[in-house]
Backbone of each chain as ProteinMPNN parsed JSONL, in Angstrom:
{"seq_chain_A": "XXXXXXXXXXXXXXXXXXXXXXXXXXXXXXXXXXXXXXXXXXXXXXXXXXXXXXXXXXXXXXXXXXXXXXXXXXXXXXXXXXXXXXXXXXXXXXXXXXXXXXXXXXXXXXXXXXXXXXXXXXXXXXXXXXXXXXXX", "coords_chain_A": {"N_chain_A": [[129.085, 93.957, 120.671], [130.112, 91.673, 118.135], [130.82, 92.458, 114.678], [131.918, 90.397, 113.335], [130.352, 88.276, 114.312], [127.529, 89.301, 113.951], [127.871, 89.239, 110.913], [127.56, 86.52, 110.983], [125.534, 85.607, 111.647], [123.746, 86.823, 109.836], [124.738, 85.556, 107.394], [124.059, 82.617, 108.052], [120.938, 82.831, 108.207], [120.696, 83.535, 105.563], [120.797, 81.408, 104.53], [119.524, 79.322, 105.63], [117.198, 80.056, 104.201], [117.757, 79.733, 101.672], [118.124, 76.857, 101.57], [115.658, 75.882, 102.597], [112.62, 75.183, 101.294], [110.325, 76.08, 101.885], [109.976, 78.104, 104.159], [109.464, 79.752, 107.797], [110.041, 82.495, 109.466], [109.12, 83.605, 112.66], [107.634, 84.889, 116.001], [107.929, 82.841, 118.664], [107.708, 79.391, 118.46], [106.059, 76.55, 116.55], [104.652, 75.539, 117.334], [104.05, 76.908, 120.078], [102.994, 79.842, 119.474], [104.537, 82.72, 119.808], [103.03, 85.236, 119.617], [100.294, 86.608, 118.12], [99.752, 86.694, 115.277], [101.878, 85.552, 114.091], [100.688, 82.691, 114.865], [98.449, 82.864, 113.628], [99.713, 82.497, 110.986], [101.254, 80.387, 110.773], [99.135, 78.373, 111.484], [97.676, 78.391, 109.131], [99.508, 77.736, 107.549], [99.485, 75.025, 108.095], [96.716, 74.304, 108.156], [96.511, 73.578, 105.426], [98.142, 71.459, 105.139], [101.231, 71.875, 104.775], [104.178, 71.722, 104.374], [106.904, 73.287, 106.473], [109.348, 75.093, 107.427], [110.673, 76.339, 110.536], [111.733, 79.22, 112.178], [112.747, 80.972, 115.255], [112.676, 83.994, 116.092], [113.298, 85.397, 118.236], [115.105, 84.799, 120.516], [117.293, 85.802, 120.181], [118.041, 89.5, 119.229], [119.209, 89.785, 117.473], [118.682, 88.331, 115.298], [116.335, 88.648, 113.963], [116.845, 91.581, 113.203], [118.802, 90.924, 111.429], [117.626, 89.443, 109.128], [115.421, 91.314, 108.357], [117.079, 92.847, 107.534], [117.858, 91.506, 105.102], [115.349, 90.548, 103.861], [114.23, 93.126, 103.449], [111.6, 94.075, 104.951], [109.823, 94.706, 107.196], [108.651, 93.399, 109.182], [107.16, 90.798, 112.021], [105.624, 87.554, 111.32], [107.623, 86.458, 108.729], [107.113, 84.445, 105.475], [108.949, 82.52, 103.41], [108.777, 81.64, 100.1], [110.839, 79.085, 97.975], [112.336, 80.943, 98.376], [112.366, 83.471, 97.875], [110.585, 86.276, 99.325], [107.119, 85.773, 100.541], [105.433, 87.176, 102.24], [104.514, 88.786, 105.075], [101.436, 88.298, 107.619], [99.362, 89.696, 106.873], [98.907, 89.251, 104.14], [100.256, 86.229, 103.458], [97.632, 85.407, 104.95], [95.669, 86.651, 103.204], [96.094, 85.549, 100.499], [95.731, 82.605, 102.168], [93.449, 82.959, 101.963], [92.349, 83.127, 98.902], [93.201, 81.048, 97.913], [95.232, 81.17, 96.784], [97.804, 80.511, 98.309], [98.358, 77.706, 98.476], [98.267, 77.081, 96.079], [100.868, 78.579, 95.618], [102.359, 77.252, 97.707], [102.872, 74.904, 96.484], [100.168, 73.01, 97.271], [97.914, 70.683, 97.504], [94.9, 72.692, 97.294], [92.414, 72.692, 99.414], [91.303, 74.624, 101.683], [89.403, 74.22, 103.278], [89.276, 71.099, 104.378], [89.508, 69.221, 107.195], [90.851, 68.074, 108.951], [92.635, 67.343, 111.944], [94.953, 69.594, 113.428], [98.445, 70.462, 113.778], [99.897, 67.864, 113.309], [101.638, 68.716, 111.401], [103.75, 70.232, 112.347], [105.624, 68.71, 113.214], [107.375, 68.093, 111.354], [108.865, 70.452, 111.354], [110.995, 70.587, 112.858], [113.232, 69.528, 112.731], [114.594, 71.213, 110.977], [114.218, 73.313, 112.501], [115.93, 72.887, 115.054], [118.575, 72.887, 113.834], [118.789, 75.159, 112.727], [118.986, 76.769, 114.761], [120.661, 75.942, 116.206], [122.932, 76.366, 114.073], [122.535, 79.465, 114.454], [123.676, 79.844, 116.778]], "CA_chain_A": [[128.639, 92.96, 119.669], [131.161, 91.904, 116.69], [130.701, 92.386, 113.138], [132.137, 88.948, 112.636], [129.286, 87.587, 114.899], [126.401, 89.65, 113.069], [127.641, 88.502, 110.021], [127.692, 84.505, 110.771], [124.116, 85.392, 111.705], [123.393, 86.901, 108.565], [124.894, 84.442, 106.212], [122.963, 81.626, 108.569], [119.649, 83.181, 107.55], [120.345, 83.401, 103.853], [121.413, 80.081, 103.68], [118.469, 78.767, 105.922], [116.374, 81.051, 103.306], [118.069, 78.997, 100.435], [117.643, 75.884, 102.13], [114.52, 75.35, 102.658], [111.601, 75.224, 100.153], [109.34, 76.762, 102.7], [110.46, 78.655, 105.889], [108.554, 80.774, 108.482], [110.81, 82.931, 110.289], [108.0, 84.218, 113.402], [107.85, 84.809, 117.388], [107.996, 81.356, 118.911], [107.444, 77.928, 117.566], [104.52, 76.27, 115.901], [103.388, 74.965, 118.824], [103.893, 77.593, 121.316], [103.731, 80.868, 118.725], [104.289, 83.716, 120.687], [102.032, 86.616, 118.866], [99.065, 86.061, 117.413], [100.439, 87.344, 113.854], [102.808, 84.259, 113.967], [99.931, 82.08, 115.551], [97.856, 82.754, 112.796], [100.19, 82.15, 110.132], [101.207, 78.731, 111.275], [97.39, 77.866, 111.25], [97.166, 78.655, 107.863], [100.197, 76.823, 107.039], [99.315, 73.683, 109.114], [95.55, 73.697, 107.476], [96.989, 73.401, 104.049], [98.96, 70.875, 105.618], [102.255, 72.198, 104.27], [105.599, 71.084, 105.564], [107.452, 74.334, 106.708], [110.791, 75.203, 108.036], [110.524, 77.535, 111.291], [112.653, 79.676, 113.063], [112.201, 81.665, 116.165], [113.247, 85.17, 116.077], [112.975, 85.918, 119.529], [116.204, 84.464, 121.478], [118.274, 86.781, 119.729], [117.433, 90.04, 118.646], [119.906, 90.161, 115.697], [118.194, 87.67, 114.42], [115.361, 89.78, 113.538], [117.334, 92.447, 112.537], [119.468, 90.688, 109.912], [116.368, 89.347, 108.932], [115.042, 92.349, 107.759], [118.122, 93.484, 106.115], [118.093, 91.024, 103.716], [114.129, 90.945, 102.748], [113.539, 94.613, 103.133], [110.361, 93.451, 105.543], [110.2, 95.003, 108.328], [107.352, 92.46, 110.537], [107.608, 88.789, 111.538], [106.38, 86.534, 110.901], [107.827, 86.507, 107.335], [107.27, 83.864, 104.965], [109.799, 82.382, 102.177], [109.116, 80.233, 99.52], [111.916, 78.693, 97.207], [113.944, 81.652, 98.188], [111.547, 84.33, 97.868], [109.665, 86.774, 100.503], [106.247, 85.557, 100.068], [105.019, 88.013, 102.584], [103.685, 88.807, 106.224], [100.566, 87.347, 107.976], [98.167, 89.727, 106.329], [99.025, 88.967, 102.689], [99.598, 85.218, 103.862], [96.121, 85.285, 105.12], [94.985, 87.321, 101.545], [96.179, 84.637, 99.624], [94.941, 81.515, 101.601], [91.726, 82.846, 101.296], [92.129, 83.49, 97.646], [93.588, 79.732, 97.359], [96.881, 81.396, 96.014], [98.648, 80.178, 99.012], [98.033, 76.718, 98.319], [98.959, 77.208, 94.854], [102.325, 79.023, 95.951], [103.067, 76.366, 98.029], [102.486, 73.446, 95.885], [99.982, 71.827, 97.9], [96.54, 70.812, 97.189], [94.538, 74.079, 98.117], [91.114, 73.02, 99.588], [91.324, 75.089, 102.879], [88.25, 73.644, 104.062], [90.09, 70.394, 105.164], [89.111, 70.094, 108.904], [91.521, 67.646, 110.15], [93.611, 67.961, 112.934], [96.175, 70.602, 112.667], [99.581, 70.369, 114.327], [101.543, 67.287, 113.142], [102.654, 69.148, 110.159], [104.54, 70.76, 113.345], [106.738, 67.5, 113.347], [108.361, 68.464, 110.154], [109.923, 71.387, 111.63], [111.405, 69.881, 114.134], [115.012, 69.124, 112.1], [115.109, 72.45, 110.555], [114.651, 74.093, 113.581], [117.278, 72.713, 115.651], [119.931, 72.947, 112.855], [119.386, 76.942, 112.096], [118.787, 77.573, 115.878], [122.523, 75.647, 116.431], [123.75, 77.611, 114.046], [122.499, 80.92, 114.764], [123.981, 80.226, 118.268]], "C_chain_A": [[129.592, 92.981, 118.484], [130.183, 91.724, 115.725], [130.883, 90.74, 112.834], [130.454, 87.951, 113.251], [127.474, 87.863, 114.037], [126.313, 89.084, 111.454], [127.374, 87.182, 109.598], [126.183, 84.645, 110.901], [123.346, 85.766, 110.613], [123.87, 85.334, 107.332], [123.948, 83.006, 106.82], [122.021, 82.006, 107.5], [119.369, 83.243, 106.33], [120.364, 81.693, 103.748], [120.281, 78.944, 104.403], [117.193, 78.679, 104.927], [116.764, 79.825, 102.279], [117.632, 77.331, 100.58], [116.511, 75.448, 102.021], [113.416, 75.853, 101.709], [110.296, 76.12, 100.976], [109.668, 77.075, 104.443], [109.973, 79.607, 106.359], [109.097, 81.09, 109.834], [109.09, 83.756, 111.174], [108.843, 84.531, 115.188], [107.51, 83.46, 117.553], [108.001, 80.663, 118.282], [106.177, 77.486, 117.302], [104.12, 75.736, 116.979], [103.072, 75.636, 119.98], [104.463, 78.849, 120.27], [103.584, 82.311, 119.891], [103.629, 85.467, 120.499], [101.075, 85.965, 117.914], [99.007, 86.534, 116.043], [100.964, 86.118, 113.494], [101.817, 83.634, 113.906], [99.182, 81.674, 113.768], [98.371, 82.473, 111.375], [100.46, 80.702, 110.116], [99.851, 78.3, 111.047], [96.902, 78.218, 109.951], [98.104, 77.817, 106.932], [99.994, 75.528, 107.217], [97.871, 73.384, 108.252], [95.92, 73.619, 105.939], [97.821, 72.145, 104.381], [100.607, 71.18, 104.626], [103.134, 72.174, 105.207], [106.437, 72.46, 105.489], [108.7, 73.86, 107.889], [110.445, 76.35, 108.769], [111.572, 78.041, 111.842], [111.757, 81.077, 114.19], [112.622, 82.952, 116.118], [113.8, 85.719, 117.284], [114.148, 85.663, 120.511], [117.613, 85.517, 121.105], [117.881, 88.21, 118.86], [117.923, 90.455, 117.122], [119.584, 89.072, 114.616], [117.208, 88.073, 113.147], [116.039, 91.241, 112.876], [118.423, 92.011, 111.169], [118.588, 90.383, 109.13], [115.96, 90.452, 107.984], [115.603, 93.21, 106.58], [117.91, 92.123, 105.038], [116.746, 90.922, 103.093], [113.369, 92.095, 102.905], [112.038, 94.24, 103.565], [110.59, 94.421, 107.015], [109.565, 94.376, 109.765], [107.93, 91.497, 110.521], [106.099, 88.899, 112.109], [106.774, 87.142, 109.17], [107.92, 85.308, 106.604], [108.349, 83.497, 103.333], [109.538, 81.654, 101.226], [110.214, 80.233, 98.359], [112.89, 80.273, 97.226], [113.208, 82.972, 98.801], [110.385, 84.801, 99.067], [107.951, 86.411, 99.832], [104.894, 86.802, 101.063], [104.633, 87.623, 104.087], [102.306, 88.015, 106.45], [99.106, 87.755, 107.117], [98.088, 89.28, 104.899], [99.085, 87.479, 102.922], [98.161, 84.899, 103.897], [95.322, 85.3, 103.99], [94.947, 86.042, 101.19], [95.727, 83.593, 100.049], [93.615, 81.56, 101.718], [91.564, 82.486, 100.169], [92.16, 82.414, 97.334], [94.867, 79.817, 96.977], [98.017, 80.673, 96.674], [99.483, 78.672, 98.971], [98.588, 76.354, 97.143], [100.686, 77.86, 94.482], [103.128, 78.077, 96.387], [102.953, 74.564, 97.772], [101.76, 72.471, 96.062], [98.676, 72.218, 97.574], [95.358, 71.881, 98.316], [92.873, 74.181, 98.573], [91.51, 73.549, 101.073], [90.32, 74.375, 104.194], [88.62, 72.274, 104.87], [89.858, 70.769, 106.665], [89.818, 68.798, 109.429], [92.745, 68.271, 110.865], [94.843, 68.831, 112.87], [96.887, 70.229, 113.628], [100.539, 69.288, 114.002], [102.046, 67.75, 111.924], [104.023, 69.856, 111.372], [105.649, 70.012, 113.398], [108.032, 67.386, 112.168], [109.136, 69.427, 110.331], [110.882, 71.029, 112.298], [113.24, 69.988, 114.013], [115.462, 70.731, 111.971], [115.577, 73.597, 111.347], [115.935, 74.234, 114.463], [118.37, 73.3, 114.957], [119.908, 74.621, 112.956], [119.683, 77.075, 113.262], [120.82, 76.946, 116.366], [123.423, 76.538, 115.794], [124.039, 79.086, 114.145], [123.503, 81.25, 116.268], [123.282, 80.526, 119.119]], "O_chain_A": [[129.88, 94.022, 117.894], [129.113, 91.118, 115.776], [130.087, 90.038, 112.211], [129.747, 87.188, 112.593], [126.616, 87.048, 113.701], [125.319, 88.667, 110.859], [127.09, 86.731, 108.488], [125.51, 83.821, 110.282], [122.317, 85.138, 110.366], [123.22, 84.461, 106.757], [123.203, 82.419, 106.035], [122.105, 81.713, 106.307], [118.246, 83.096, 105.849], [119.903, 81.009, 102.835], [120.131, 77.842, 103.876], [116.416, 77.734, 104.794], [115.917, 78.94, 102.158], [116.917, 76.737, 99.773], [116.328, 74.506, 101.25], [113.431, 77.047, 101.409], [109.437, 76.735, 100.343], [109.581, 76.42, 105.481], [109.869, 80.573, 105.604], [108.914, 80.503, 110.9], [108.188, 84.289, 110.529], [110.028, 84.447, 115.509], [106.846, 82.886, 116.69], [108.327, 81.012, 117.148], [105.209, 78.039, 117.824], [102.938, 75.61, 117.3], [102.196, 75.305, 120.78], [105.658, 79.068, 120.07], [102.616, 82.664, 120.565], [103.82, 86.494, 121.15], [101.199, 85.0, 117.159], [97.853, 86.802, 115.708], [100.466, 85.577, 112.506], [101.46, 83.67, 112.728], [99.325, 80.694, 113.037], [97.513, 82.207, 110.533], [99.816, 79.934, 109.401], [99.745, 77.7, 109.977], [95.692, 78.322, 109.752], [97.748, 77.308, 105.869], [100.415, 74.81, 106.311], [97.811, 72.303, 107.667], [94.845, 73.629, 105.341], [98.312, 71.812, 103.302], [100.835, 70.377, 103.722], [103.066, 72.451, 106.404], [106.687, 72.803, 104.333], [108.901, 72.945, 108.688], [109.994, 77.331, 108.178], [112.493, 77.25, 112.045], [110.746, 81.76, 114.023], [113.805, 82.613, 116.075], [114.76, 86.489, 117.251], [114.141, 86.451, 121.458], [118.618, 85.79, 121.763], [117.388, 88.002, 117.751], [117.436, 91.045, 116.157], [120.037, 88.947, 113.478], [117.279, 87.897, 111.931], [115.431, 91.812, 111.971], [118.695, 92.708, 110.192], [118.603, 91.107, 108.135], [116.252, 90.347, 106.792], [115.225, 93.801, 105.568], [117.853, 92.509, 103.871], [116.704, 91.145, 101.883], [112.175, 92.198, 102.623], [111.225, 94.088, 102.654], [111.646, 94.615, 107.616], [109.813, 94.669, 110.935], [108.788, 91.076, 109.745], [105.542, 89.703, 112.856], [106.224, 88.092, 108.613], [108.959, 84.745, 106.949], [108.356, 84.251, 102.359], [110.185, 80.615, 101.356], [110.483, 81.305, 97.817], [113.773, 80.634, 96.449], [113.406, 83.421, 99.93], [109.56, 84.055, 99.594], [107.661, 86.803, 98.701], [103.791, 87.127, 100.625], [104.449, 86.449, 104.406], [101.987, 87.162, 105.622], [98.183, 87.018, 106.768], [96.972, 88.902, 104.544], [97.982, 87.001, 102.656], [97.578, 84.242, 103.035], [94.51, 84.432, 103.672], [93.969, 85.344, 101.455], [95.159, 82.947, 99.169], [92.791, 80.65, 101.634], [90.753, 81.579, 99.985], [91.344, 82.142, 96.454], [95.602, 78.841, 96.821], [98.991, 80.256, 96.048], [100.657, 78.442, 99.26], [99.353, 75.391, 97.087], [101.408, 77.678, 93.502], [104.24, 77.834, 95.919], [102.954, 73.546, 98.464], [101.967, 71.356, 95.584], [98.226, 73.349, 97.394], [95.118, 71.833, 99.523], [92.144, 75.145, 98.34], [92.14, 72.703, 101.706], [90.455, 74.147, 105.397], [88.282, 72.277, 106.054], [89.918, 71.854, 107.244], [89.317, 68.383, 110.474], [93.501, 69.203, 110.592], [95.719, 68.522, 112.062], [96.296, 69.629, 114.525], [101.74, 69.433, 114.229], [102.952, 67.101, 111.401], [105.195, 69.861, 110.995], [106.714, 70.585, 113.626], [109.132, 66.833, 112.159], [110.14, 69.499, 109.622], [111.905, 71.579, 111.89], [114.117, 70.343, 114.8], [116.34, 71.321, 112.6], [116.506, 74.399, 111.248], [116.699, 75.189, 114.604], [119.055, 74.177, 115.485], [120.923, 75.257, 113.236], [120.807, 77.571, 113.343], [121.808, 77.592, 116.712], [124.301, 77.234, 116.305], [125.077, 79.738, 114.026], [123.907, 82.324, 116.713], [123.741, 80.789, 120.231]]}, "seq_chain_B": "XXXXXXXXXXXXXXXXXXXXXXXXXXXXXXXXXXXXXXXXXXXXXXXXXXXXXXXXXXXXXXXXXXXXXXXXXXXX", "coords_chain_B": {"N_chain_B": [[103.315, 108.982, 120.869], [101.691, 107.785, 118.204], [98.748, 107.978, 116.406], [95.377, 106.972, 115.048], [94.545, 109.314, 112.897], [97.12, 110.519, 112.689], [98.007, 108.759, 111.768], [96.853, 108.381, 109.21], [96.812, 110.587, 107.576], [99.594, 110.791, 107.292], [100.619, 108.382, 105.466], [98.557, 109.451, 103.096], [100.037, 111.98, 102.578], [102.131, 110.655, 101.53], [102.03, 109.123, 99.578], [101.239, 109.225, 96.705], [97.702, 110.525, 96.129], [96.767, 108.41, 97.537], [94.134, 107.325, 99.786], [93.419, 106.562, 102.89], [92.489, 104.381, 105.228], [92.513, 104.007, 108.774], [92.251, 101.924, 111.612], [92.35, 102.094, 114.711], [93.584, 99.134, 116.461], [93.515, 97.99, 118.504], [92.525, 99.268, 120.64], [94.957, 100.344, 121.997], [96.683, 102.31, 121.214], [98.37, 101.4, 119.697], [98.83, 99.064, 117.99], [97.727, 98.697, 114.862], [95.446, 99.497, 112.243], [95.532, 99.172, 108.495], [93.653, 100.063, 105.46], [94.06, 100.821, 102.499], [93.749, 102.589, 99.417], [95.27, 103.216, 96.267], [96.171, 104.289, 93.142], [99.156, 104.185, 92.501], [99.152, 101.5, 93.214], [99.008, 100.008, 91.257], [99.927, 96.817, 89.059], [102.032, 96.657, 90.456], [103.334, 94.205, 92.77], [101.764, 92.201, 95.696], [103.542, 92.463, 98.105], [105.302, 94.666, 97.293], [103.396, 96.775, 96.948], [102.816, 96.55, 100.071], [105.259, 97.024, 101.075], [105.321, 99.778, 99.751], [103.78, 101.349, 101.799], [104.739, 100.79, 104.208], [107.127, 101.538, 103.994], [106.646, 104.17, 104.656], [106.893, 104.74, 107.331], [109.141, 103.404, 108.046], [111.41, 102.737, 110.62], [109.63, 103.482, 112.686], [107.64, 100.818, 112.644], [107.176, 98.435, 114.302], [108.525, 99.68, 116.542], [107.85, 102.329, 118.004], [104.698, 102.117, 116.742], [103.836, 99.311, 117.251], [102.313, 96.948, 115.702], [101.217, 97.03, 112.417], [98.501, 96.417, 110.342], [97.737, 95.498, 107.057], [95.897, 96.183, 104.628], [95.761, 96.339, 100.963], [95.322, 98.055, 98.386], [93.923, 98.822, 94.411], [92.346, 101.337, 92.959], [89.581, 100.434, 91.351]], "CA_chain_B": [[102.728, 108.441, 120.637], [101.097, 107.674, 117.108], [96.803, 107.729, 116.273], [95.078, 106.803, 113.803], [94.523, 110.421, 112.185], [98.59, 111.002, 112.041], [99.159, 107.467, 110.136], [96.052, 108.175, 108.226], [97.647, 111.401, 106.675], [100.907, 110.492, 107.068], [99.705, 107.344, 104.432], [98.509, 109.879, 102.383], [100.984, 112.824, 102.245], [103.457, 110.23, 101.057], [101.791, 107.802, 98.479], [100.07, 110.588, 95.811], [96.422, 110.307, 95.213], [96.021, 107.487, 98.636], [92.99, 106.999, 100.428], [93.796, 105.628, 103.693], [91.08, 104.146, 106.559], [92.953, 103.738, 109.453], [91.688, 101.829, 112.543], [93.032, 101.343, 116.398], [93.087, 97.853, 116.438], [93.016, 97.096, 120.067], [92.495, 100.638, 121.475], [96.061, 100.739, 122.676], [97.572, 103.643, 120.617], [100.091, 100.407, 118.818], [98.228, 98.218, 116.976], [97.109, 99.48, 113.881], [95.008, 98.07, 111.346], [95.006, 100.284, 107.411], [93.133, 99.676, 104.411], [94.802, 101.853, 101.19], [94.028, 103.057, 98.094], [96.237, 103.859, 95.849], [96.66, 103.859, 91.915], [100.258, 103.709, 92.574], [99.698, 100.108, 93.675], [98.443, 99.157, 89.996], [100.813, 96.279, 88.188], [102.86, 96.044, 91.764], [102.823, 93.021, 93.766], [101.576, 92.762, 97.132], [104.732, 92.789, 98.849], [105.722, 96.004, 97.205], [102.474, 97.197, 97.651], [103.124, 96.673, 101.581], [106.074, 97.79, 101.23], [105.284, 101.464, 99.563], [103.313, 101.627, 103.1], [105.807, 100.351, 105.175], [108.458, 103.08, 103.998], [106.449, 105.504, 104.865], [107.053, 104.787, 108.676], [110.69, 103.105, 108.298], [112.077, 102.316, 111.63], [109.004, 103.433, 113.797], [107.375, 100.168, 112.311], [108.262, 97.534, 115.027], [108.901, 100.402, 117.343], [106.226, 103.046, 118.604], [103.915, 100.836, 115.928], [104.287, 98.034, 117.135], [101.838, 96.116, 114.277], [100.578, 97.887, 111.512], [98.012, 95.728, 109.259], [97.536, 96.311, 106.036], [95.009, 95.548, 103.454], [96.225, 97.6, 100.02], [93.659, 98.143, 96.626], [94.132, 99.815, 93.585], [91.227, 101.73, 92.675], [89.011, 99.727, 90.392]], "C_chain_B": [[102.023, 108.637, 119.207], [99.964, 107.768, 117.41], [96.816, 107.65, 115.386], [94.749, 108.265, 112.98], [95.99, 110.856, 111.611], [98.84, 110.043, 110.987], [97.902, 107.331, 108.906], [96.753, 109.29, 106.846], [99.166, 111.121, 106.264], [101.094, 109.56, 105.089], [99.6, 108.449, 103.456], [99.172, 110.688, 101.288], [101.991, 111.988, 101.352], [103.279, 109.655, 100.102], [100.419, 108.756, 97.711], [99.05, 109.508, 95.608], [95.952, 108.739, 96.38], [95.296, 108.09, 99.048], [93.359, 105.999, 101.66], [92.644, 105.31, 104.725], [92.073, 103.694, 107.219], [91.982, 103.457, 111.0], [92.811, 101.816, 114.279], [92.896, 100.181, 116.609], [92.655, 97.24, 117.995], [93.025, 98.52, 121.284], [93.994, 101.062, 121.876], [97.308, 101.378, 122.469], [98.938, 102.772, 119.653], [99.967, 99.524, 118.036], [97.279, 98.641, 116.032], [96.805, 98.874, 112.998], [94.726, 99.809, 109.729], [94.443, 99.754, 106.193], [93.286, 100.867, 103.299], [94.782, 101.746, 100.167], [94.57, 103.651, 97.594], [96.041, 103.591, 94.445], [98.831, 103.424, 91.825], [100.331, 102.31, 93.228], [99.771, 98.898, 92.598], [99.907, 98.714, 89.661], [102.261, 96.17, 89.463], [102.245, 94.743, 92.366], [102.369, 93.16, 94.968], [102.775, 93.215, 97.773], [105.323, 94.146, 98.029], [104.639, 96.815, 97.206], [102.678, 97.765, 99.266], [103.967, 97.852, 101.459], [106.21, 99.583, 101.112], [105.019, 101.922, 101.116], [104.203, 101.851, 104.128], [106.979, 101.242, 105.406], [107.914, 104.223, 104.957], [106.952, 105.56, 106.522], [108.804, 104.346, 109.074], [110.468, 102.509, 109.948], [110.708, 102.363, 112.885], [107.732, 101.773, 113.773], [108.026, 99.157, 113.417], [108.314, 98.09, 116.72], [107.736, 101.357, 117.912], [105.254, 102.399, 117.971], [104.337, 100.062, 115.673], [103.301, 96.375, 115.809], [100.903, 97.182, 113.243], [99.951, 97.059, 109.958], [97.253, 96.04, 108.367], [96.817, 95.575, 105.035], [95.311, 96.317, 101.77], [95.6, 97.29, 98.907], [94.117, 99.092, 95.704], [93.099, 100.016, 93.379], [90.952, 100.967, 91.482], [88.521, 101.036, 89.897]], "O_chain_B": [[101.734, 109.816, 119.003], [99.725, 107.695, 118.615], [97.72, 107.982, 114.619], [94.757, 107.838, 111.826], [96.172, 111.367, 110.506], [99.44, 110.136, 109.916], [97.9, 106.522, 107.978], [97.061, 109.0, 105.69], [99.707, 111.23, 105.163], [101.501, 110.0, 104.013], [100.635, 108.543, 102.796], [99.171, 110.58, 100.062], [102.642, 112.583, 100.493], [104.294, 109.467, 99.432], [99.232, 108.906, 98.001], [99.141, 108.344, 95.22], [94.961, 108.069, 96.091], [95.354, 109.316, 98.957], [93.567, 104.802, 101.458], [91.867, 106.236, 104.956], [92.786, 102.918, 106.581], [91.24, 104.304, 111.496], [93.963, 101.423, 114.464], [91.786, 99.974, 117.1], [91.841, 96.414, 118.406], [93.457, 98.581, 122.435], [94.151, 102.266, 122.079], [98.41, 101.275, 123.008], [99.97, 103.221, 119.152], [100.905, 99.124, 117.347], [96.123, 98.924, 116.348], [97.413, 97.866, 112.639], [94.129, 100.88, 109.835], [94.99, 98.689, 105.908], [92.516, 101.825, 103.37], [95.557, 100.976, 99.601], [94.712, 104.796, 98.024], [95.648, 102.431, 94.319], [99.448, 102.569, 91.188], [101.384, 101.928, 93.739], [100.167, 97.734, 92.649], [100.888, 99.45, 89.764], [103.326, 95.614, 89.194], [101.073, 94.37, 92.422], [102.516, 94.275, 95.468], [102.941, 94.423, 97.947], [106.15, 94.614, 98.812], [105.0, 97.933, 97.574], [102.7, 98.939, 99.636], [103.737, 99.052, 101.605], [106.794, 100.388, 101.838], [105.797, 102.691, 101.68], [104.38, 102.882, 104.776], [107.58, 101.586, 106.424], [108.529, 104.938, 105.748], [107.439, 106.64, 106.857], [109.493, 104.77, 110.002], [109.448, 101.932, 110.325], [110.672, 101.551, 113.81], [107.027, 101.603, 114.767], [109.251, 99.038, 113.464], [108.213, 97.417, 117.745], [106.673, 100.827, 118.235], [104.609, 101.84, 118.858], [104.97, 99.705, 114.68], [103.711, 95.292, 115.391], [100.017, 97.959, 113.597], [100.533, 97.019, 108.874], [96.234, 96.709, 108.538], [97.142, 94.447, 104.666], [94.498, 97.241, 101.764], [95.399, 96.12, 98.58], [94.669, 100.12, 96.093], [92.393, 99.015, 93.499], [91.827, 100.785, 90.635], [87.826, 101.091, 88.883]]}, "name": "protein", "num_of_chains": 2, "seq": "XXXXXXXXXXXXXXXXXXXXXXXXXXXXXXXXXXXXXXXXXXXXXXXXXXXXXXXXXXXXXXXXXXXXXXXXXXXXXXXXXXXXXXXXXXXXXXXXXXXXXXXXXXXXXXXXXXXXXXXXXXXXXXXXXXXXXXXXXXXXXXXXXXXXXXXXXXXXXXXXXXXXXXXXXXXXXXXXXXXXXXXXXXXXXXXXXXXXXXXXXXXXXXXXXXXX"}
């Protein structure tokens, strides 16, 4: 494995990180998450209806490991907002009980909202492709 | 293999004056669920909260514990 290669995958991830206003590096995709850690984060993002940026961790494992080096995290999923580790699924979770989440991510925070969850899924869609191209 | 009695002390030994409840989350010696008191969590955020936790295991985090969920409290 090169250095030059680990690093294009690092600088990706910051710059995905910088990028996007809200990104949720996990196992699989919002529609097919592949751990129920992920699963449940997405479903917490999706009932807030909040537009998120995903990435998969899972096709590469240095993905996950640069990952880590740069927000000193050591789980996925990991959430970002405006730059910042906002935390794993259980602190996620904490907060959109609390409402904080809602209030973190700028979006009106009644949880209770009971429509359909998944086309916030359609908003990932761009972001995804693009990091996953450039991660390689 | 890890149990919940090693990552309960473990938890402790490392983060003065914790209180740890550690469960088996799905019986299967890898999924671990902790709930931790600590005064060292006062005027921290969550995420460094976690994190104090999270040191304590480093690398086996991921690895022999494969999830380790965490609820973290400062003593009221």
């Amino acid at each position: 494995m090169s250095d030059t290669e680990q690093n294009q995958i690092h600088e990706a991830i910051a710059q995905a990180i910088s990028e996007h206003d809200t990104i949720l590096f996990m196992k699989g995709t919002p529609d097919a998450p592949a751990c129920g850690f992920s699963a449940r984060t997405v479903a917490a993002l999706q009932a807030l209806q909040a537009p998120f940026a995903a990435v998969d961790v899972l096709p590469d494992p240095r993905i996950r490991e640069e990952l880590s080096t740069i927000s000193q995290w050591p789980t996925i999923p990991q959430l970002f907002v405006k730059g910042e580790l906002v935390g794993g699924c259980d602190i996620v979770m904490e907060m959109y009980e609390s409402g904080e989440l809602a209030q973190t991510l700028g979006v009106e925070g009644d949880g209770a909202d009971d429509q359909e969850l998944g086309d916030e899924a359609q908003a990932v869609a761009p972001g995804l492709t693009q990091i996953e191209n450039r991660l390689g | 293999m890890p149990n919940v009695e090693e990552i309960k002390q473990r938890i402790e030994a490392a983060i003065p004056g914790a209180r740890a409840e550690v469960e088996d989350w799905t019986g299967g010696g890898d999924h671990f669920k902790a709930t931790v008191t600590a005064a060292a969590f006062a005027g921290r955020s969550r995420i460094e909260q976690h994190r104090l936790v999270y040191d304590v295991f480093g690398e086996e985090i991921g690895g022999p514990i494969h999830a380790l969920s965490l609820k973290t409290l400062s003593p009221g």
